[in-house]
N, C-alpha and C positions, 0 to 999 in steps of 0.2 A: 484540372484541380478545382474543385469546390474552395467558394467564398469563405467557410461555414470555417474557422479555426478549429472545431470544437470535431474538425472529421479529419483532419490533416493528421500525419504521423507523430508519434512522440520528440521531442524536441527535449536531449541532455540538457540544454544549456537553460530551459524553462520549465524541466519539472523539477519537484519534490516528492520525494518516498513519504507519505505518512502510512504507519506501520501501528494500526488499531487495538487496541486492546489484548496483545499476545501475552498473557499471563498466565504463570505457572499453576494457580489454581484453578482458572477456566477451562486451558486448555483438555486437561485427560478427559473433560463432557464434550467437548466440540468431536463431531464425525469427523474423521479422516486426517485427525490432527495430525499425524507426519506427515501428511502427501504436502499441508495446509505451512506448516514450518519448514519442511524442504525449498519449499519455493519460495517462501518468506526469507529464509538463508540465501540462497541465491541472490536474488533480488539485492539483499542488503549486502552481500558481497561484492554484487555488482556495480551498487549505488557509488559504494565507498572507494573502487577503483575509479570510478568515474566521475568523482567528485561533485555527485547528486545529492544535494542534502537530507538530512532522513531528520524524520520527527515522529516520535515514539508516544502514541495516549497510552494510560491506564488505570481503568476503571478502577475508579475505590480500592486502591493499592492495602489497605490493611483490611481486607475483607479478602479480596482477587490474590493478593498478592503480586511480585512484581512481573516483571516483561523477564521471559525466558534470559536465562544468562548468557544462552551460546546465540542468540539472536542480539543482543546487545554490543554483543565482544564481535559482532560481523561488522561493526557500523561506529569505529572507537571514536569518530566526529558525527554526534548527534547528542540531540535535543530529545528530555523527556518531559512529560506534562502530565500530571497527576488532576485526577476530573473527579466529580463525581454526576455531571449532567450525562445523557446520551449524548449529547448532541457534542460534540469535541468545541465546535464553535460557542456553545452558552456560557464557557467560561471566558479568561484574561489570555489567556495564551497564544493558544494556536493561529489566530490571525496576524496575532504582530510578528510569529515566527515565519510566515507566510511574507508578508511583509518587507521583512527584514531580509530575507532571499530573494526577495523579486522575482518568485517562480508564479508563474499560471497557467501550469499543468499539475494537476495535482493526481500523483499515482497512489490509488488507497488499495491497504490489502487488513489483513487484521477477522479479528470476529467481535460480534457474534453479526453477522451479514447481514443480516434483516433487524436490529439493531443500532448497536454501539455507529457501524461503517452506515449502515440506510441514515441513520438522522444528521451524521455529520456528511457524508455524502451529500443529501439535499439541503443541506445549509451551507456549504461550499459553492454548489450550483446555483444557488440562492445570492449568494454575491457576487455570482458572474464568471467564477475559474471554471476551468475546463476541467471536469474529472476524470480519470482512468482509473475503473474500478478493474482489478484482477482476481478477474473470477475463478481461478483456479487456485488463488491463494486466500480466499476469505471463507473461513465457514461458519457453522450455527452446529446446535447440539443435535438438530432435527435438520437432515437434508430437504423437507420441505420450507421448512422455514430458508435455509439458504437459497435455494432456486427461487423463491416467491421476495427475497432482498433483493438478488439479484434480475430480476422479472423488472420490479420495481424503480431501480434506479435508470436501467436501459430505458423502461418508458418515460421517466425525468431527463434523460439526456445524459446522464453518463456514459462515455465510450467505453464498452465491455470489451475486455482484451485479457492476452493472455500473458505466465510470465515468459514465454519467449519470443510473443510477440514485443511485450518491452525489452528486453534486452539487445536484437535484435536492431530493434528504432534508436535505443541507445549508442549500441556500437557502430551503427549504420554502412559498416565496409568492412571487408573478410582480410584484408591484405595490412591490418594495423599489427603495433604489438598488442594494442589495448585487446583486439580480438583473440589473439592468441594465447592470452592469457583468462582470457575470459571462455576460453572456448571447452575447458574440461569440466565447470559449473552446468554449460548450459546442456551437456555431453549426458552429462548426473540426472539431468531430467527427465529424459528417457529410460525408462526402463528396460 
């Protein structure tokens, strides 16, 4: 086992779901936005069974508009934070919700990837948490642009994973109820 915290498995009991900028205005320009909100639902269904806290940004809400309603309604204990910086961390919020959880693992999904999740992403890293960016739940309007956020934060040290690898790290044993119940979400992700 490596020394390195930041290479070790996901730890339930030390992350938080931050869930970036999923708004209903954004989204129909992001590429692949169902693959991008499937796994984000999951995700926040999974969170919410497993009593992972979730924290919701979103960009300039009376412009973007708000965070999907059926991504909301997966997560009916969580915290929203209305921004108008990129960087989630340049405003009052997000850290002292961090905080207040005593999580440091920070599981980031959301868009725009190379963005809104890149600046707060590296300012999370920036104070020392462990991030888990899921790269299969965050996109950008331009697949270039997402692969090149993505690119990006793997070479700042975020651990790229996927969402069944979280799950997965989450559940971490096949013979619970918690898996059994979890097991026709993760079932969904397969096509």
């Amino acid at each position: 086992m490596t020394d390195n915290p930041h290479h070790a498995l996901t730890d339930r009991a030390g992350s938080l779901l931050l869930v970036i900028d999923m708004q209903e205005k954004l989204g129909p320009k992001i590429d692949a936005i169902d693959n991008v909100l499937k796994r984000n639902r999951v995700l926040l269904e999974t969170a919410s069974q497993l009593d992972v806290p979730v924290v919701f940004t979103e960009q300039y809400p009376k412009g973007l508009g708000g965070t999907y309603p059926e991504l909301l309604d997966c997560a009916p204990q969580r915290d929203v934070i209305e921004k108008v910086h990129f960087n989630a961390l340049s405003g009052d919020g997000l850290m002292p919700l961090i905080r207040k959880h005593r999580r440091h693992q920070i599981v980031v999904t959301g868009t725009e990837a190379h963005v809104c999740v890149l600046q707060t992403a590296i300012g999370l890293l920036a104070g020392g948490l462990d991030v888990r960016l899921v790269t299969d739940a965050v996109g950008s309007r331009r697949p270039a642009d997402r692969e090149a956020g993505i690119a990006r934060l793997r070479d700042a040290g975020a651990v790229c994973t996927t969402t069944e690898m979280i799950l997965f790290e989450w559940l971490e044993r096949a013979d619970t109820e918690e898996f059994r119940r979890a097991l026709p979400r993760i079932r969904d992700l397969v096509p």
